[in-house]
N, C-alpha and C positions, 0 to 999 in steps of 0.2 A: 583618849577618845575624841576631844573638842580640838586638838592639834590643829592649826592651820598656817600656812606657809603663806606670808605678804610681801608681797613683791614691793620693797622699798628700801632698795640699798643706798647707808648710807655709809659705806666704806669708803677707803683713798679709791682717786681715778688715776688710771700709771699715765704718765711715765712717775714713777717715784724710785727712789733709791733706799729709804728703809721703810717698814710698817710702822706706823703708829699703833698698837695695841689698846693705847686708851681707848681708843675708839670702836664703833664695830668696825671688824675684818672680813669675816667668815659668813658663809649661808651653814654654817653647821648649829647644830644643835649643843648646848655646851652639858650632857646628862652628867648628875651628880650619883654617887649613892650616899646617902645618910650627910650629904653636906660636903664632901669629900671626890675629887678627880680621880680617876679608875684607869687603870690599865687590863686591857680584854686583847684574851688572845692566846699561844700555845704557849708565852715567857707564866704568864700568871696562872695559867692551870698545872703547867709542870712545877714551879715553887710553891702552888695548894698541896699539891699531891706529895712535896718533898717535906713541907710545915707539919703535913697530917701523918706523917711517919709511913706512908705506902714504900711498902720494899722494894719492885722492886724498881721504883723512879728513884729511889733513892741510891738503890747500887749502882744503876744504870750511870746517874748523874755525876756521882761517886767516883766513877771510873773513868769517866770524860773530862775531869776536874784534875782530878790526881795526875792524869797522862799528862793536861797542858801545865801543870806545876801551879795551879791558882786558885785558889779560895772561893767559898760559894757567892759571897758577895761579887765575884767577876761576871755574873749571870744579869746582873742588873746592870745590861749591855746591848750594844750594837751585837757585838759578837755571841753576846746572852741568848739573845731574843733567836737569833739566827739559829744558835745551835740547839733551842729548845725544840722549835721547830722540827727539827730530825728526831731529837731523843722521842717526842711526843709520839712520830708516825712509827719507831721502832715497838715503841709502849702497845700500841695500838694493834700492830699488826702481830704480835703476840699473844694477844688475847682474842684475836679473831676468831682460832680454831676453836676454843671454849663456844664461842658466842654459837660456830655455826655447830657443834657440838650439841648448843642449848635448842638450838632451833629443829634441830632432826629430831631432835626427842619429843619435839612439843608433835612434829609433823607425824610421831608414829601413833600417837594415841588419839589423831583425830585431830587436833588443834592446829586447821587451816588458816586461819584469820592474821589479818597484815595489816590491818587495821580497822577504825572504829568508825562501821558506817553509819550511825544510827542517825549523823545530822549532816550526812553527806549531799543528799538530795536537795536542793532550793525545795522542792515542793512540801515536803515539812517546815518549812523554816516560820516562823511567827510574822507579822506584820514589820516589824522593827526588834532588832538583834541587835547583840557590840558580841565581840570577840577579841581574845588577846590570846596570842602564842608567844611562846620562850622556847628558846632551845639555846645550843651551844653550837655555834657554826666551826671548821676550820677555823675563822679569820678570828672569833669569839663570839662573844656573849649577843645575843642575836632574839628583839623581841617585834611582834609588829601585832598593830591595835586596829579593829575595823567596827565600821557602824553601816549597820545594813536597814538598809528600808524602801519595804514592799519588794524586795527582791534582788536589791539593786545594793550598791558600794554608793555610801552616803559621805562615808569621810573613812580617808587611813592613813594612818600613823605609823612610821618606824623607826627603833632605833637600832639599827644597825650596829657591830663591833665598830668599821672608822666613826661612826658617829664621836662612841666614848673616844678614839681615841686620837682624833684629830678637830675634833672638840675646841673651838677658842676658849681666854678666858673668860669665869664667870662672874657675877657682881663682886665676890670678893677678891680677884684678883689671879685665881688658881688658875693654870693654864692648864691646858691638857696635855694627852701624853708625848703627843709629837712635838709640841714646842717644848717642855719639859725635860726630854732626851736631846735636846740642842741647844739646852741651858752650862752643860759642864765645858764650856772653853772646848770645841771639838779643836785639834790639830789638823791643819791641814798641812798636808804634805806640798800641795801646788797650789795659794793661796785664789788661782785663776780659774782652777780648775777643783772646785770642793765639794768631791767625788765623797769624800765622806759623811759630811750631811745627808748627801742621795742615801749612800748605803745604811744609816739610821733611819732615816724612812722608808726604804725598802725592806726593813727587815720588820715590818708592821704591818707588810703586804698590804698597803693601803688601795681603797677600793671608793673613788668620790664621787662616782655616776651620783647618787645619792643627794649629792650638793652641789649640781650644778643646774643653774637656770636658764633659760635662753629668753628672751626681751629683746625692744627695740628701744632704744636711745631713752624714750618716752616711760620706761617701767611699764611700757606694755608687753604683756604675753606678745609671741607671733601666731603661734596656732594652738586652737583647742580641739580635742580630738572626742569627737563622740562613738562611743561603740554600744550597739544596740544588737 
């Protein structure tokens, strides 16, 4: 809820040729859970649902494994993360007809309601409120924190899936999951051209609007925007 964002970068100025990591790099946020760097997203919810014995990710996965001749440990991949990705959206769209199945039934007996308006309105709202939402986005784990007063957005916080997972290291040293996935000696096929690092971050569908600042030379903002 207290989150706030200080404009005071002291990361490398380019031109440089490698990163220094001791140092700060990143405007990201480095989130832990329990002490521990996280990986969020369809690679970690399809190996939940495979840990916790759900059948049929596990047939599903089963049989996507079996066909490319490779073991479950191959999932913990470029190619992992990618193919989770499809298994997930097949997962999903199987259980759709259930869901809109559940929803016709609620709509015969009267149960119009699509959600919960009871603190919809600002005009019920109290002087000063915080709020926190969780959900589970596509991209992953997905939570965002607000502080309202007298009507208004006082401070807000988020931390988004790239948050976790393009994450710098944090005091102890833990990186996160995008530099972590470019920790195994990638091969590059055309050392000039290493099209495969892209394609390890792309397969995390990274999303960094989130972390980017705009300033003048000065660490000043250029513009602040009021809306009333």
């Amino acid at each position: 809820y207290d989150g706030e964002t200080t404009l005071n970068y002291s990361g490398p100025k380019p031109p440089y040729d490698h990163l220094k990591v001791e140092n700060s790099y990143s405007w990201m946020k480095a989130p832990r859970w329990r002490g521990h760097a996280m990986e969020t997203g369809p690679l970690a919810r399809v190996l939940m649902l495979y840990a916790s014995g759900h059948e049929p990710t596990k047939e599903l996965a089963g049989s996507v494994l079996q066909q490319l001749d490779l073991p479950l440990e191959a999932m913990f991949s470029t190619m992992g993360r990618t193919a989770a990705r499809t298994l997930e959206s097949k997962l999903i769209a199987d259980q759709m007809m259930g869901w809109l199945d559940n929803l016709m039934a609620n709509i015969k007996v009267g149960d119009l309601s699509v959600h919960n308006e009871e603190k919809w309105d600002p005009s019920t709202w109290p002087r000063e409120a915080r709020g926190v939402g969780f959900t589970e986005a596509p991209r992953g784990s997905l939570a965002h924190w607000v502080v309202i007063k007298d009507g208004k957005i006082d401070n807000y916080q988020a931390v988004v899936p790239t948050t976790w997972n393009a994450g710098p290291r944090d005091a102890k040293g833990q990186p996160g999951a995008y530099e972590a996935a470019l920790m195994d000696n990638h091969q590059l096929l055309i050392a000039k051209q290493p099209l495969e690092i892209q394609r390890t971050i792309h397969s995390f569908d990274p999303c960094i609007a989130c972390a980017v600042h705009v300033m003048d030379p000065k660490g000043e903002e250029l513009i602040k925007i009021k809306v009333s």
